[in-house]
N, C-alpha and C positions, 0 to 999 in steps of 0.2 A: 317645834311648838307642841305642847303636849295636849292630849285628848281634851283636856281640864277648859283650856283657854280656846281649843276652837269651837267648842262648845257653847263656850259662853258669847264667842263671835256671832255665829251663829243666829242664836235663842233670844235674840234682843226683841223684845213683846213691846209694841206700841203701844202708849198710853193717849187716850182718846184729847182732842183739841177741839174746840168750836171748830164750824164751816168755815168763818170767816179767817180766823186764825190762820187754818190748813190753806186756803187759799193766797191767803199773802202770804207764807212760807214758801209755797210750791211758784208764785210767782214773783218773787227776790230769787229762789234758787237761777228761776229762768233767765231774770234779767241778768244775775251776778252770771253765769253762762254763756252771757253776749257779748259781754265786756272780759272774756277771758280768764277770771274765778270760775273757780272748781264750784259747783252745784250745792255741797257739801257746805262748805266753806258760809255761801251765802245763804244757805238754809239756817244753819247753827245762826247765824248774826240776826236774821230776819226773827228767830225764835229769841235771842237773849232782847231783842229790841223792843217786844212786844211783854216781853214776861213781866209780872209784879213782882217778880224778887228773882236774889242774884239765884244761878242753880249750877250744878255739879256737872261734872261730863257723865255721868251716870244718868242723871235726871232728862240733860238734854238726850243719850242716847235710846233712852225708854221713850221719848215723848216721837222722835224723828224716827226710833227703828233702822238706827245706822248702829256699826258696829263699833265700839268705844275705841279703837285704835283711830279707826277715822275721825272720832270727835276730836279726840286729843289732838290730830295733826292739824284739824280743821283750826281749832283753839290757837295751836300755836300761830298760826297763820294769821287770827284777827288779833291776836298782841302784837304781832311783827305791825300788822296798822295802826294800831293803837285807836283799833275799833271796840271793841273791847279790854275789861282789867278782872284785874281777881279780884275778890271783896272777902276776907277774912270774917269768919265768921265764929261768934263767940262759942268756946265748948266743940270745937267740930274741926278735923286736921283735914278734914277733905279740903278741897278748892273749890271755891265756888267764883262763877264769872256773873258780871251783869254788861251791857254794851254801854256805848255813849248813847246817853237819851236826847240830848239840844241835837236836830236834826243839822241845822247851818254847821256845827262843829262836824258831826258825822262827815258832812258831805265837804267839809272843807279838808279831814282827814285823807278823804279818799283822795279828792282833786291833788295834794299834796303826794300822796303816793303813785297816786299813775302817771304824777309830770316827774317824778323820781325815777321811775324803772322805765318809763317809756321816750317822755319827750325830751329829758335831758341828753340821753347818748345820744338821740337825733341830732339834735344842737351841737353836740363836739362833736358831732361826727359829719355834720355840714360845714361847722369852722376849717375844719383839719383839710373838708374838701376846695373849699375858698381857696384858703393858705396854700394846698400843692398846685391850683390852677392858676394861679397867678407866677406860679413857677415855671411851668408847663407850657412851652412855646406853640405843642401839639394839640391844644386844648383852642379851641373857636372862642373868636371873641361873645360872640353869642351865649355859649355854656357858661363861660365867666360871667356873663353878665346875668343868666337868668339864675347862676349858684348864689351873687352876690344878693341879688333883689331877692332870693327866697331865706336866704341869711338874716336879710335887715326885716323884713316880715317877721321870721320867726323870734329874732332877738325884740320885737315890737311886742310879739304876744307873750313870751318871757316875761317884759318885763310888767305889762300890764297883771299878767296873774299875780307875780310877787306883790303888787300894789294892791287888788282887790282880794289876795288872801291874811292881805297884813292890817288891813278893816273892820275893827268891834263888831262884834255881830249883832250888835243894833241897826248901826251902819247898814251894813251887808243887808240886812232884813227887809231894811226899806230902798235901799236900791233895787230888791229881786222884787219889791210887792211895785215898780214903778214901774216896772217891763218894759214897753215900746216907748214911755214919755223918755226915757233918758235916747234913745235913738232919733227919735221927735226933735228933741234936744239941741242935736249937735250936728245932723242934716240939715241939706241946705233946701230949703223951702219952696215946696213943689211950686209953680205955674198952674193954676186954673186953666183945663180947656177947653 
């Protein structure tokens, strides 16, 4: 690495943000942190989510006071989600990104990518556990029985996601503004005491 670029690593000058701004960056970085995203990651999103227009990995690195190698990795990270895109901009070979702004999409994006990398291998990898304990002489009826019921569970909530993520987002909209009436709904009817 030459003197030229750690310099420029370095020397990254913050460009000032409202209170409000800085505070919901600094708390999406926290939250995206909980949930096992890099800090980075969630900062960059929280800043293109909130921006009036698309901005550069330069713009976002000036604005966060991250060093632009981080941006770019952060970047490539919210395209792999397809939290963000590039928006081509007339006259100008830079790249500029803006995020997805319909929240329900956002958040249907993610739900999408964390039952991707997280809950599917669970699921073949609970099947696969089924499949050899029913093979397994050595294995308690008990463990068989409580692999199977957490199988038929999990392939329950499987299937219910594929079904409320494949939902107009009108739909969706007004199922999430119903909250407890749809629970209300379909429980069974308390007893007065």
């Amino acid at each position: 690495m030459s003197d030229i670029s750690v310099m420029t690593e370095i020397s990254v000058q913050k460009q000032p943000v409202s209170p409000a701004v800085e505070r919901f960056i600094l708390q999406w970085g926290d939250m995206g942190e909980a949930w096992g995203v890099n800090r980075s990651v969630s900062q960059i999103h929280a800043l293109l989510y909130v921006a009036e227009k698309p901005m550069t990995a330069e713009d976002i690195a000036g604005v966060l006071a991250m060093a632009r190698s981080n941006v770019s990795t952060s970047l490539r990270e919210l395209l792999g989600w397809s939290l963000i895109k590039r928006v081509p901009v007339l006259g100008d070979r830079r790249d500029y990104y803006e995020a997805e702004a319909d929240m329900l999409e956002m958040i249907r994006r993610i739900a999408v990518g964390r039952k991707a990398r997280e809950l599917d291998p669970a699921l073949a990898t609970l099947r696969e556990c089924v499949a050899e304990a029913e093979r397994d002489r050595s294995i308690s009826p008990t463990a068989k029985a409580r692999f199977k019921q957490m199988l038929d569970v999990m392939e329950g909530v499987d299937r219910s996601f594929a079904e409320v993520m494949r939902l107009p987002s009108p739909v969706l909209s007004r199922l999430i503004r119903m909250g407890g009436a749809v629970a209300r709904l379909v429980a069974p009817a308390r007893k007065k005491g």
